[in-house]
C-alpha positions in Angstrom: -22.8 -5.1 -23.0 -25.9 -4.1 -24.7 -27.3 -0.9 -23.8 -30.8 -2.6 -23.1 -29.2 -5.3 -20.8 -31.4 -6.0 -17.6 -30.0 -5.3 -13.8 -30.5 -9.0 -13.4 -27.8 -9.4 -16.6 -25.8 -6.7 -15.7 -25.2 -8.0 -11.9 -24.2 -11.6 -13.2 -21.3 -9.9 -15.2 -20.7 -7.8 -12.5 -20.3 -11.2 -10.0 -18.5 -12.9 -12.9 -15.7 -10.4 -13.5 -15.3 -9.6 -9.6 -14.9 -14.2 -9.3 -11.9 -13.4 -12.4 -10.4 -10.4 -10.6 -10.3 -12.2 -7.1 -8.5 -15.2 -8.6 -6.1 -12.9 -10.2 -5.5 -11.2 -6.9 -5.1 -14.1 -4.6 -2.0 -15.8 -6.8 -0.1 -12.0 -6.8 -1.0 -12.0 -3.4 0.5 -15.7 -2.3 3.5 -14.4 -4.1 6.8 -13.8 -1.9 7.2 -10.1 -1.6 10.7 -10.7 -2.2 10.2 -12.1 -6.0 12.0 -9.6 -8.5 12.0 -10.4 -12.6 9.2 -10.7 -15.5 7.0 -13.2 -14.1 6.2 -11.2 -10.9 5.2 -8.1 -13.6 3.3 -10.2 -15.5 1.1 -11.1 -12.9 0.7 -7.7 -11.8 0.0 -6.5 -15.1 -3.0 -9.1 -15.6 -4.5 -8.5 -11.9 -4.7 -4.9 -12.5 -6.3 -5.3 -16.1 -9.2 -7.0 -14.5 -9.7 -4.4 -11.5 -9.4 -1.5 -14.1 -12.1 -4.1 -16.2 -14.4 -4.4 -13.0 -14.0 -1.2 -11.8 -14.8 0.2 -14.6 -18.0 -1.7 -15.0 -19.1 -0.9 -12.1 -19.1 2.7 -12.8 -20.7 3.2 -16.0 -23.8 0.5 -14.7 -23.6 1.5 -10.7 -27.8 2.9 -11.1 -28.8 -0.5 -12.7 -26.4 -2.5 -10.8 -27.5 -0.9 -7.4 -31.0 -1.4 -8.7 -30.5 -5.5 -9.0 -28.9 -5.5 -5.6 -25.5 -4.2 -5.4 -24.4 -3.2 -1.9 -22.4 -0.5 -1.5 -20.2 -2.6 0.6 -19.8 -4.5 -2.3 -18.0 -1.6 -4.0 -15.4 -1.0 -0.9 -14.3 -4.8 -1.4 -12.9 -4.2 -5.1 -12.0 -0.9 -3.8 -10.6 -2.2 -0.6 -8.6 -5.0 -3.0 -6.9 -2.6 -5.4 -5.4 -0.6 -2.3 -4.1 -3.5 -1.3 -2.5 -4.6 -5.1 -1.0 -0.9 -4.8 0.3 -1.4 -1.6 1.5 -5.2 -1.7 3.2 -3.7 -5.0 4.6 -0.9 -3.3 6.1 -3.4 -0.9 8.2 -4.8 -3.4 8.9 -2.1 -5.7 9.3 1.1 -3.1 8.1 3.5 -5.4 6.5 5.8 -3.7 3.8 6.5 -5.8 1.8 2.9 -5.3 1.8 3.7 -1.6 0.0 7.1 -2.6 -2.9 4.8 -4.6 -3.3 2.5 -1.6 -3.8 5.6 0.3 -6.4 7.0 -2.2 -8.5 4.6 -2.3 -8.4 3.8 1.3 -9.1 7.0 2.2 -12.0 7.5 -0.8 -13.5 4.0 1.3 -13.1 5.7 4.8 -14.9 9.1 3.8 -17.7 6.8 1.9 -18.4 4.7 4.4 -18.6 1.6 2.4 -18.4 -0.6 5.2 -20.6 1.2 7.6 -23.9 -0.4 8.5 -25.9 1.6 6.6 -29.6 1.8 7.0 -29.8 -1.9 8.7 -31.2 -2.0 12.0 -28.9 -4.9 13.1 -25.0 -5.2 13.1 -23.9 -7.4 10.1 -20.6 -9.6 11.7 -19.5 -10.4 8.3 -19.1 -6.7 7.3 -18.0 -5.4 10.6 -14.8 -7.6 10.6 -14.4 -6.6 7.0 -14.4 -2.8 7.8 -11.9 -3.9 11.4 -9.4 -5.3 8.5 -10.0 -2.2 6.0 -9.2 0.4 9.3 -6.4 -1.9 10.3 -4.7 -2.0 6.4 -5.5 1.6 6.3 -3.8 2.3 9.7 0.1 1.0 8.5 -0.6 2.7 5.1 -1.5 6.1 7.4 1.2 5.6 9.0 3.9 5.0 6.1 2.7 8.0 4.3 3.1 9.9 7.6 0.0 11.3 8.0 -0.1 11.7 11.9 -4.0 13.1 11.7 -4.9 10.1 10.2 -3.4 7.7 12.2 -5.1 9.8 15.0 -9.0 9.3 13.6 -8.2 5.2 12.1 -6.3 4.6 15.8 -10.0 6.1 17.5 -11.9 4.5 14.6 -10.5 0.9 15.6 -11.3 1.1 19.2 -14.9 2.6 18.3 -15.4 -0.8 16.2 -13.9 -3.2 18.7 -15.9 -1.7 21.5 -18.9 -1.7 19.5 -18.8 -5.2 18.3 -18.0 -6.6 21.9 -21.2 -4.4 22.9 -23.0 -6.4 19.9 -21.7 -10.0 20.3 -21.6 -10.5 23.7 -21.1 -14.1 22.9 -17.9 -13.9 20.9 -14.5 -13.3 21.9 -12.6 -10.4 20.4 -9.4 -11.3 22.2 -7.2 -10.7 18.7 -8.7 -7.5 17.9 -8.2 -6.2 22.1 -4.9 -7.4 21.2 -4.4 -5.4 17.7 -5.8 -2.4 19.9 -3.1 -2.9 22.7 -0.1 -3.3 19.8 -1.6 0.3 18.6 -0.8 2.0 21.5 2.1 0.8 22.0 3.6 1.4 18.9 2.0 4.9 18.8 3.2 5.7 22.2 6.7 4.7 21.0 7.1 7.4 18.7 4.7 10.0 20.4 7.0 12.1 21.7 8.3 12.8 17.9 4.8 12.3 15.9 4.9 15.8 14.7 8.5 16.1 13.5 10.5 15.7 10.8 10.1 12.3 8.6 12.6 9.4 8.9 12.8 9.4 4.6 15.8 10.6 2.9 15.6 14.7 2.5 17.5 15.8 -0.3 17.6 19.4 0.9 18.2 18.3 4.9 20.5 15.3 4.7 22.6 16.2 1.6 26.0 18.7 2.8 26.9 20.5 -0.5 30.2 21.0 0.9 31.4 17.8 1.1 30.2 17.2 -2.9 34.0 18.1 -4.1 35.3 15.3 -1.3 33.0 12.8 -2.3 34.0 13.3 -5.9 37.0 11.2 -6.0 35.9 7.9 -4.9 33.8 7.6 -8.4 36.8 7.4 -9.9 37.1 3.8 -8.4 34.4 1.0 -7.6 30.9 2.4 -6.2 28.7 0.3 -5.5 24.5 1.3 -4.9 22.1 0.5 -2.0 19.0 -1.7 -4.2 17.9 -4.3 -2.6 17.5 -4.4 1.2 16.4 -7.4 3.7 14.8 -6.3 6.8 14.1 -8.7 9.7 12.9 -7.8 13.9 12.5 -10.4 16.2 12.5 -9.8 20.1 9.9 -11.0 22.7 7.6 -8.6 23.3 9.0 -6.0 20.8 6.6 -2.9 19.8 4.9 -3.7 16.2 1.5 -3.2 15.0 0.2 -6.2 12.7 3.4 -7.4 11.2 5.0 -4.4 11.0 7.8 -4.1 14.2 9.2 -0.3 14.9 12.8 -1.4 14.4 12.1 -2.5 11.0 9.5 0.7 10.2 11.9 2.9 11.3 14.9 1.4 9.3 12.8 1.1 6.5 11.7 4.6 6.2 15.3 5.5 6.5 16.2 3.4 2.9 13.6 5.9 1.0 14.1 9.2 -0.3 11.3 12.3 0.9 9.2 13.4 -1.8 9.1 16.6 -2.9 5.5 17.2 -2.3 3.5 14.5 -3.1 1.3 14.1 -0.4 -2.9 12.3 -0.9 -5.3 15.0 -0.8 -8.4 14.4 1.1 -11.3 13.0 0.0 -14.5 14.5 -0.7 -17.6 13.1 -0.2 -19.5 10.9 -2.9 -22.7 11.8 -4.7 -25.9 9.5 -4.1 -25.8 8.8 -7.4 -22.7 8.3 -9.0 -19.1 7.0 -8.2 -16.7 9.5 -9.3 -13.7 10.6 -7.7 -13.4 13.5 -9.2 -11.0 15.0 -7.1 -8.4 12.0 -7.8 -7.7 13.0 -11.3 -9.8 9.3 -12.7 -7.3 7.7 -10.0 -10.4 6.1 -8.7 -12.6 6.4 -10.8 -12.0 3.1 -12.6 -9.2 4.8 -15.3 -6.6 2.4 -13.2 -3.1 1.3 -15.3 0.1 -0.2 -13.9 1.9 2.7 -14.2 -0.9 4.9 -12.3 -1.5 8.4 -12.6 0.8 11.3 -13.4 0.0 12.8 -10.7 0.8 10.5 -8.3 4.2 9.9 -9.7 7.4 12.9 -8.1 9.8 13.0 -11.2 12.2 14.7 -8.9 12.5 11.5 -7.0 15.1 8.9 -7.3 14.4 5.4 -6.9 14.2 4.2 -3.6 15.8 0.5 -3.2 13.7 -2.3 -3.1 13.0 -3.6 0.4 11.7 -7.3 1.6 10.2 -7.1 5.1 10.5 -10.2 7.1 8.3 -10.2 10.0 8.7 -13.0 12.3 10.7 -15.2 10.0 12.4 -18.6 11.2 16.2 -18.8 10.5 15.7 -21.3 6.9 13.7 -18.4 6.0 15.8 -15.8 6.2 18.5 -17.5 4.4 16.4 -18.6 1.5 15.1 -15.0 0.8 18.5 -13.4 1.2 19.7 -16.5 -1.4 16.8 -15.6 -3.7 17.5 -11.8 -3.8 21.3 -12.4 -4.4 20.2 -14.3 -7.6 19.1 -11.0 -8.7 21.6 -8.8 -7.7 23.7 -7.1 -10.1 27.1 -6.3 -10.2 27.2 -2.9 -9.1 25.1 -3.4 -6.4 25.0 -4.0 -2.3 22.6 -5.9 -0.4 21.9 -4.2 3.0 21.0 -6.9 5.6 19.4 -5.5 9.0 18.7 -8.1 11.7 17.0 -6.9 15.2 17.0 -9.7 17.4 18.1 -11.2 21.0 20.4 -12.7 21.9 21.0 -15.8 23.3 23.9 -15.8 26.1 23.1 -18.8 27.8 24.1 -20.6 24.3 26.8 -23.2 25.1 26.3 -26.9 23.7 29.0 -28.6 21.8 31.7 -25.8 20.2 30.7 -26.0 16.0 34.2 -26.2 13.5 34.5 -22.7 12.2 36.5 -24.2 9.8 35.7 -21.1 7.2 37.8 -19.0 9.9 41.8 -18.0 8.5 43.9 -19.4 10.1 45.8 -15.7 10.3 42.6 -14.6 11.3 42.9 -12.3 14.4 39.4 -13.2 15.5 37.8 -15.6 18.2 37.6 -18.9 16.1 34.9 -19.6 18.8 32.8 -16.3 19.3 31.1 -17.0 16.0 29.6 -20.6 17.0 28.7 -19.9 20.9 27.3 -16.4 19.9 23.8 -16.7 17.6 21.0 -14.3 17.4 17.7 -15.5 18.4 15.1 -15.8 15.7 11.7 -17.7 16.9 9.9 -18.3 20.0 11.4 -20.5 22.6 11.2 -24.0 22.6 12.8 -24.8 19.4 16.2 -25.2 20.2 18.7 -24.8 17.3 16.3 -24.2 14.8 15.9 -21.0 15.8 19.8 -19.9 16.1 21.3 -17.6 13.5 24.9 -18.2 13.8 27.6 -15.6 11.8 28.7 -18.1 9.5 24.9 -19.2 8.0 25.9 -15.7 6.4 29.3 -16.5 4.9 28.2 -18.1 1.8 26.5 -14.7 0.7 29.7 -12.6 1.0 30.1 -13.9 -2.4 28.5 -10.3 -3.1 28.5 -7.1 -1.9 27.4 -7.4 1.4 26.3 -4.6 4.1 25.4 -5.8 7.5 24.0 -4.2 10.3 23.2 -6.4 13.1 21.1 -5.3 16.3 21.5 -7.4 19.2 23.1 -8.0 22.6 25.6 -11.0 20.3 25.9 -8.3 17.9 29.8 -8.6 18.5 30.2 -12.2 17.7 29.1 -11.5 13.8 32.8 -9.8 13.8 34.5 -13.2 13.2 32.8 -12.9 9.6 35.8 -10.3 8.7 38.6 -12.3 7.3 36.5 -15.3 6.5 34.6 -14.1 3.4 34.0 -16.0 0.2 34.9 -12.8 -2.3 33.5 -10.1 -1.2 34.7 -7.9 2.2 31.6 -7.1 4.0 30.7 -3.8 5.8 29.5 -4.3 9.3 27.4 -1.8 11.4 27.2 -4.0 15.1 24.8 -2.8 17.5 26.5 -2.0 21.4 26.3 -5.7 23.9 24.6 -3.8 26.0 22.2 -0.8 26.1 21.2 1.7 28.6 17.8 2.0 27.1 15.1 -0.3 27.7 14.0 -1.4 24.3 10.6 -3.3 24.8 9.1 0.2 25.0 10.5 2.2 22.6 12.0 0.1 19.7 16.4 -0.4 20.0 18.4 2.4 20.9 21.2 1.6 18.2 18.6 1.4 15.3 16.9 4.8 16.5 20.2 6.7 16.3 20.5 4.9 12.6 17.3 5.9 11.7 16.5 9.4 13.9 19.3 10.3 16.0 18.0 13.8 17.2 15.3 11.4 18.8 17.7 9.1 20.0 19.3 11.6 21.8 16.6 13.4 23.2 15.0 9.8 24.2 18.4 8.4 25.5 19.0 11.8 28.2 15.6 11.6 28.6 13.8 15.0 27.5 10.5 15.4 26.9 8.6 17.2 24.6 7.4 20.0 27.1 11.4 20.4 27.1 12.6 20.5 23.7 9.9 21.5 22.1 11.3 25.5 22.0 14.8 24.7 20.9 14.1 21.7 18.8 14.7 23.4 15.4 18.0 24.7 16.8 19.3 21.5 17.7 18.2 19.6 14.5 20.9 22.5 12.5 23.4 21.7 15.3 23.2 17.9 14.5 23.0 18.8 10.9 26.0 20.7 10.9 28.1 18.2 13.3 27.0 15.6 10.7 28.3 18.1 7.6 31.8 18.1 9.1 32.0 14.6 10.1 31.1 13.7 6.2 33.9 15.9 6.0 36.3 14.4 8.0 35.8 10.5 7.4 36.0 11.4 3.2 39.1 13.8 3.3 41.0 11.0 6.5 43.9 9.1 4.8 43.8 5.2 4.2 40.1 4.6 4.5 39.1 0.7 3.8 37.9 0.1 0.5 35.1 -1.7 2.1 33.9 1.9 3.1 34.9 4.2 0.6 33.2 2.2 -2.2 29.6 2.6 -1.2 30.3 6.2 0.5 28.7 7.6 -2.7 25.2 5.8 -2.3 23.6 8.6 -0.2 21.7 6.0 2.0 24.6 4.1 3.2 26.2 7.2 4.0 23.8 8.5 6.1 23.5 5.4 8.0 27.7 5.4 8.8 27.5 9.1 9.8 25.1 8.4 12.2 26.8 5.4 13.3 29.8 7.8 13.9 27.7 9.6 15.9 25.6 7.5 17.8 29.5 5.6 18.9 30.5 9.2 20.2 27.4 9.7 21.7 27.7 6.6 23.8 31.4 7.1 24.8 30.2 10.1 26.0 27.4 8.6 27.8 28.2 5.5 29.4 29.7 6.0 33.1 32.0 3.3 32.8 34.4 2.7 30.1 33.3 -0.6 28.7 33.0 -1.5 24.8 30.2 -3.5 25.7 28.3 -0.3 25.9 29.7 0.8 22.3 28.8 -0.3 18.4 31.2 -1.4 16.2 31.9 -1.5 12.5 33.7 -4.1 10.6 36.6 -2.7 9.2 37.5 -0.2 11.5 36.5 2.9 10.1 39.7 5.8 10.0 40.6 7.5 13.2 39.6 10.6 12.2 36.3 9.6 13.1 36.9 7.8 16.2 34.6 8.5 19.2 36.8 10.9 20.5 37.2 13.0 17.3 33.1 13.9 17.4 32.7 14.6 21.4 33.2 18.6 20.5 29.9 17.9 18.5 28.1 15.9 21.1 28.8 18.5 23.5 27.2 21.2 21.5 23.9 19.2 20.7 24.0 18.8 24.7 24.6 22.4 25.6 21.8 23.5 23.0 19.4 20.9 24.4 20.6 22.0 28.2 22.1 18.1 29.4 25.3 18.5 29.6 25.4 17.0 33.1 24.0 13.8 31.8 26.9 13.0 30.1 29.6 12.1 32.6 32.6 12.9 30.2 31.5 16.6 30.6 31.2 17.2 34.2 
């Protein structure tokens, strides 16, 4: 551009290469956020040429530009849209460090105000919804980075704006954004008691036992297979989410990504009048943007986390095409974790359907599988909406790691023995729960995902409680988990199934806590009943069986003063 260009020029290429930019964004973001391979890069790579083109621009000519008309709302739209490329590619990459861009520039918008009214006298409706979606974008980024004070100002920000633009449009109806609001609290309330404590990720330092390195040794001397792709689907009437984003599957998909060692956003710092810069961001934001971000944002201590596709809401056809389509890419050394949430339906019993993929030595119900689905969908679609075991046999051609969270969770045992090449690993939720779940997420998924939490939430102890000898009894359930590592990789004649992805540190963690959460709950339950325990699929050894860990259970329950909760113990 000539250096003697006009404002009037300079705008037209401004609105020209913001038209290009936005094209390029809305085909990456129509993509599937389950697509893997070259194309899906290739897209990326051109959509965040043109922001780094436009944002670019818009620095080195923002006096001129703002002199021909630019609004400074203008700028938090292209600002607003590359947090969301960072994110939406965080989404389907999990590295940790596009989450830290989207949080950037979300936060560089919030402390600029772009969206705010400004000097005009009257309420534009246009912007305010655009700064309702910004707070709301920025609110599940807040919370994935777990930045509780942040979640606390954008939770108090959205209310502020909903109340404000009733007050200013009388006329219209906000009934989706009351709504949005009421989702909030519930899904902040869910995890309130815990906000403060230690994050759901993968801690190297915390969750690894450097004892039980020499036992885990020998199985790399066979098949190990690696946790890198993962399918995570929630469906329950009335569940807890916020957006699309349920707390089954947030809690179980922080629990699939390692902790970082330090990488946490820095706050912003207000902008001068006069220029753009973001100086404290290292160029981050400052229009110096590249696919492969800053170094600073990047932890080189970190492994890769696995990819993870987030289903919210899906119908049963589409659930099976994305699992299909990731399977495609899956290579041989590889698992696929699949985590359903979802009711189910007991009331199911039309015409029985052939299970004719069942062995005929099969030890299983040949009718459990058929009369037993889980319940993806609203009601009123019949079928269509049932996700019966077998719809998952044909993809036990591959590795294959299931954990299913439901009251049918049980049924999905008559896929052992019936597999098309692979054995898969099952993790089934208990039939019944003695936690109400349309308030605090599923009992079985929070032991998975935080069972310290679990616990406390399951005896019922509240903050004002704990709070003293919390620390205490996160190193008695750290140490309880060290020797149970222990025991299940030292027991005799464990299932291949198992010991082959015992080295992925993620799917370890998950079938310790599983070991727990079983002893836990046959600790628990006043009567007797397996309906009231999980169950995994082979049977793991018996050195770990429910009864092996209660010495354990008791000792979180005398450090945390209920040990007359648990009927077993009285």
């Amino acid at each position: 551009m000539a250096s003697d260009a006009t404002s009037v020029d300079l705008y037209r290429e401004f609105r020209s290469l913001v038209e290009r930019a936005d094209r390029k964004f809305a085909r990456v973001r129509d993509l599937p956020p389950y697509l893997r391979g070259p194309h899906h890069l290739l897209y990326h790579r051109k959509v965040f040429k043109a922001y780094t083109k436009l944002w670019d621009f818009q620095q080195r000519y923002r006096t001129k530009l703002v002199a021909s008309g630019l609004r400074r709302c203008e700028i938090g739209e292209v600002a607003s849209r590359i947090g969301q490329l960072y994110y939406g590619q965080y989404m389907r990459t999990g590295e940790w460090r596009f989450l830290l861009g989207a949080y950037v520039f979300y936060e560089a918008i919030l402390e600029r105000g772009y969206f705010e009214k400004g000097e005009a006298k009257k309420l534009d409706q246009a912007l305010r919804f655009k700064e309702l979606r910004f707070v709301a974008r920025f609110l599940v980024v807040a919370l994935l980075v777990n930045r509780p004070e942040a979640v606390r100002v954008l939770s108090e920000r959205l209310k502020s704006l909903v109340d404000e633009s009733k007050a200013a449009y009388p006329e219209m109806s906000f009934k989706e954004w009351k709504q949005i609001v009421h989702e909030l609290n519930r899904f902040l309330n869910a995890d309130k008691e815990f906000e403060n404590l230690r994050s759901l990720r993968f801690n190297i330092s915390f969750d690894s036992y450097p004892n039980s390195i020499p036992f885990i040794a020998p199985f790399y001397m066979k098949r190990v297979l690696r946790l890198r792709d993962a399918v995570l689907t929630s469906y329950h009437r009335n569940e807890v989410k916020f957006t699309e984003l349920t707390i089954d599957a947030f809690r179980m998909f922080q629990c699939l990504e390692y902790e970082p060692s330090g990488s946490q956003p820095s706050s912003a710092t207000k902008e001068p009048a006069e220029n753009g810069t973001l100086s404290d961001y290292s160029g981050v934001a400052s229009g110096l943007i590249d696919v492969n971000l800053a170094a600073d944002l990047a932890d080189p201590n970190m492994p890769l986390n696995p990819r993870k596709a987030v289903i919210y809401h899906p119908t049963v056809s589409h659930v099976i095409s994305v699992v299909a389509s990731i399977c495609e890419e899956l290579s041989s050394d590889s698992v696929l974790l699949l985590y359903i949430s979802a009711s189910g339906d007991h009331s199911f019993g039309h015409k029985k359907v052939n299970n004719f993929f069942v062995r005929k030595d099969s030890k299983t119900d040949a009718h459990a599988c058929s009369e037993s689905p889980v319940w993806l969908g609203p009601r009123g679609n019949g079928g269509m909406n049932y996700l019966f075991p077998e719809d998952l046999v044909p993809f036990t051609r591959i590795p294959l790691f299931l954990i299913v969270d439901s009251g049918n969770s049980h049924a999905f045992k008559v896929i052992h023995g019936a597999e098309r090449g692979e054995p898969a690993a099952m993790l089934l939720s208990p039939s019944a729960s003695p936690s109400d779940s349309t308030r605090s997420g599923s009992l079985f998924t929070y032991f998975l995902t935080a069972p310290l939490q679990a616990f406390c939430h399951l005896v019922g102890l509240s903050s004002e409680f704990y709070a003293a000898v919390y620390s205490e009894a996160e190193q008695v359930l750290s140490s309880a988990l060290a020797e149970i590592e222990e025991m299940l990789c030292t027991s005799k004649g464990i299932n291949s199934v198992w010991a082959q992805v015992l080295p992925d540190p993620f799917l370890r963690r998950l079938i310790l806590r599983f070991i727990f959460c079983r002893g836990v709950l046959h600790n628990y339950s006043k009567e007797k009943d397996n309906a009231y325990l999980p169950v995994c699929v082979p049977s793991l050894p018996e050195a770990v069986s429910p009864t092996s860990v209660t010495s354990h259970v008791l000792l979180l329950a005398e450090k945390l003063g209920v040990v007359d909760r648990f009927p077993s113990f009285r």
